[in-house]
C-alpha positions, 0 to 999 in steps of 0.5 A: 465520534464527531463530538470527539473529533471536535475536541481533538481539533485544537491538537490537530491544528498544533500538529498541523503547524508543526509539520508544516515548518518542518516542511518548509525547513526542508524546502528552504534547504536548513534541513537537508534532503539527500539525493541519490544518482539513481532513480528512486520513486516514492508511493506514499500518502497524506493520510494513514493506512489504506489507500492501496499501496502494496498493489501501486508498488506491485504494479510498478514492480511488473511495469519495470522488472523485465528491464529493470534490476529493481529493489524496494525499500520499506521501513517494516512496519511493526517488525521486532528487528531494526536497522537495514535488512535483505530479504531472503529465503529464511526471513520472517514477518517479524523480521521483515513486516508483512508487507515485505514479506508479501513482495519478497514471496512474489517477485523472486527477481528482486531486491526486497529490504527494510531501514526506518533510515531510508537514507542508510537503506539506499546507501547500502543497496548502493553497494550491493555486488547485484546493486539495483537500477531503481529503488521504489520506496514504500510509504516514504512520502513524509521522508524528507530527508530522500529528495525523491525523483518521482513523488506517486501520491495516493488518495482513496475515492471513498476519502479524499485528503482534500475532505480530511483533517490532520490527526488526531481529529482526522486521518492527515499526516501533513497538511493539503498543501504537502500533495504539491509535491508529488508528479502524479496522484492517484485516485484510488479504490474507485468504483468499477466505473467513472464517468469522464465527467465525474472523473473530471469533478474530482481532479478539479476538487484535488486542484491539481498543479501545473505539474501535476496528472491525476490518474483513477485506478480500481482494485481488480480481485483475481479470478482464483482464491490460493492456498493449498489448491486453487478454487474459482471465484465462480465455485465459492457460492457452494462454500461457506466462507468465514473471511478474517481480515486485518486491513485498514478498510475492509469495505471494498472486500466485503462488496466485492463478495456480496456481489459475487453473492458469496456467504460469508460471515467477518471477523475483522481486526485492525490494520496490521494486526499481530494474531495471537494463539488467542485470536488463532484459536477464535478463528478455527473455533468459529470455523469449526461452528460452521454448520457445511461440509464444504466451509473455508477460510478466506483473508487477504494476501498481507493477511495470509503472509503475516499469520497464516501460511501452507500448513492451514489446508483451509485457508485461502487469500485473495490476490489483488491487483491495482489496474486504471480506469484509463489512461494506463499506458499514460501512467506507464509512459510517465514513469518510464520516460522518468526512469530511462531519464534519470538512468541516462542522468546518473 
């Protein structure tokens, strides 16, 4: 894979390059950005997949419903539909993406839509009789062509930017440099606990602006699994678990279980994937091998949104939630100010 890596590094320096003018096409103004009298915050990335940010979209969400009508744009990724779409009671992954899919079923006090033209999206939330009050956008840090109120970047502990290289030999989207436009970076997927002193030594490596505050958050598992009926995590030691997963990093889930001393066997697939009757079948037929009588299946709540849904009596997700090491009420004191700032603006 090094080997690889290496070979790949002259194509990752082209790419590299190539975004880079085209972000400073933007910068100097000759390509244009859009801005919107509303609030609009961005959760995204310099890296691809896995840094967390369904769970910061969430948390944002619960921050801001209850004084906010608030809408959340995503482009859908890997839907089979195109163009500017309202969730709603009869729409499906396929129509919508997962992701969406997973917000619309759990804030029924919002606006949940997807547009690959995030411009054309927020246009046509604009209009809407029920128009919001602020509109998160989803995985949209390389969008440029919305100039964003509040940039929210992302970084995973176990593989910061500042350690990673553009693709293709890396995992880079854009260069470094691109984190400086962002008003807060998050470190995410931390351990339970960092000291103050190893907090300190990672912002300082992120080299931070001026304008900057880095903030570390931990994934929180809840205390339930859900399907049909609920079961405490506390009970799953009686059970045989076979845990299916398409996520981009499955390493924290898998921790987490075996320090619950939970027994588990895996079958992962890659990020987003699209289960098959095939897979489908491999999965209960695995299921079906599992020598106990009381056995179960367990995946992620994208997971079960996506391939799953009541209809399979033994399967159970496990929600997530993105909670601070510290600090929180600092975080929530940013983008509040932001929001009630930019609402009195508009």
């Amino acid at each position: 894979m090094k080997t690889l890596r290496k070979i790949l590094y002259p194509f990752s320096f082209l790419y590299g390059e190539i975004v880079t003018i085209r972000n400073k096409l933007y910068d100097k103004g000759v390509l244009r950005s859009t801005s919107f009298d509303i609030p609009i915050i961005v959760v995204g990335n310099l890296s691809v997949g896995g840094t967390g940010k369904s769970p910061q979209i969430e948390y944002l969400v619960r921050l801001l419903q209850n004084d906010y009508k608030i809408a959340v744009l995503s482009r859908g990724y890997k839907r089979k539909t195109k163009g500017f779409i309202i969730a709603n009671e009869n729409s499906t992954v396929k129509q919508i993406g997962d992701e969406p899919m997973q917000f619309f079923r759990k804030f029924k006090n919002i606006i949940v839509a997807v547009d690959a033209d995030r411009v054309n999206g927020i246009n046509q939330l604009k209009i809407l009789p029920n128009k919001p009050d602020i509109i998160l956008l989803d995985d949209a840090y390389q969008h440029r062509k919305v100039e964003a109120g509040y940039n929210i970047l992302l970084t995973p502990y176990h593989k910061l930017y500042i350690d990673d290289t553009m693709l293709p030999a890396g995992d880079l989207r854009e260069k470094v440099s691109g984190a400086n436009r962002a008003q807060v970076i998050i470190v995410t997927k931390c351990p339970g606990y960092l000291t103050e002193e190893e907090q300190f030594k990672i912002a300082d490596k992120l080299q931070p602006e001026m304008h900057q505050t880095v903030f570390f958050s931990k994934i929180a598992y809840a205390e339930t699994i859900k399907g049909l009926k609920k079961i405490k995590i506390d009970e799953l030691h009686a059970y045989k678990v076979l845990l299916v997963t398409g996520i981009a990093k499955t390493k924290p889930l898998s921790e987490f279980l075996n320090t619950e001393k939970i027994d588990f066997q895996h079958l992962k697939y890659s990020d987003h994937h699209d289960f098959t009757r095939k897979d489908l079948a491999k999965i209960q037929n695995t299921f079906n091998q599992i020598k106990s009588d009381k056995k179960l299946i367990l995946t992620t709540e994208k997971d079960y949104v996506r391939a799953f849904d009541s209809t399979y009596k033994n399967i159970y997700f496990l929600p997530i939630e993105t909670t601070f090491l510290d600090h929180q009420n600092d975080f929530n004191t940013l983008i509040k100010n932001y929001v009630e700032q930019s609402s009195r603006n508009s």
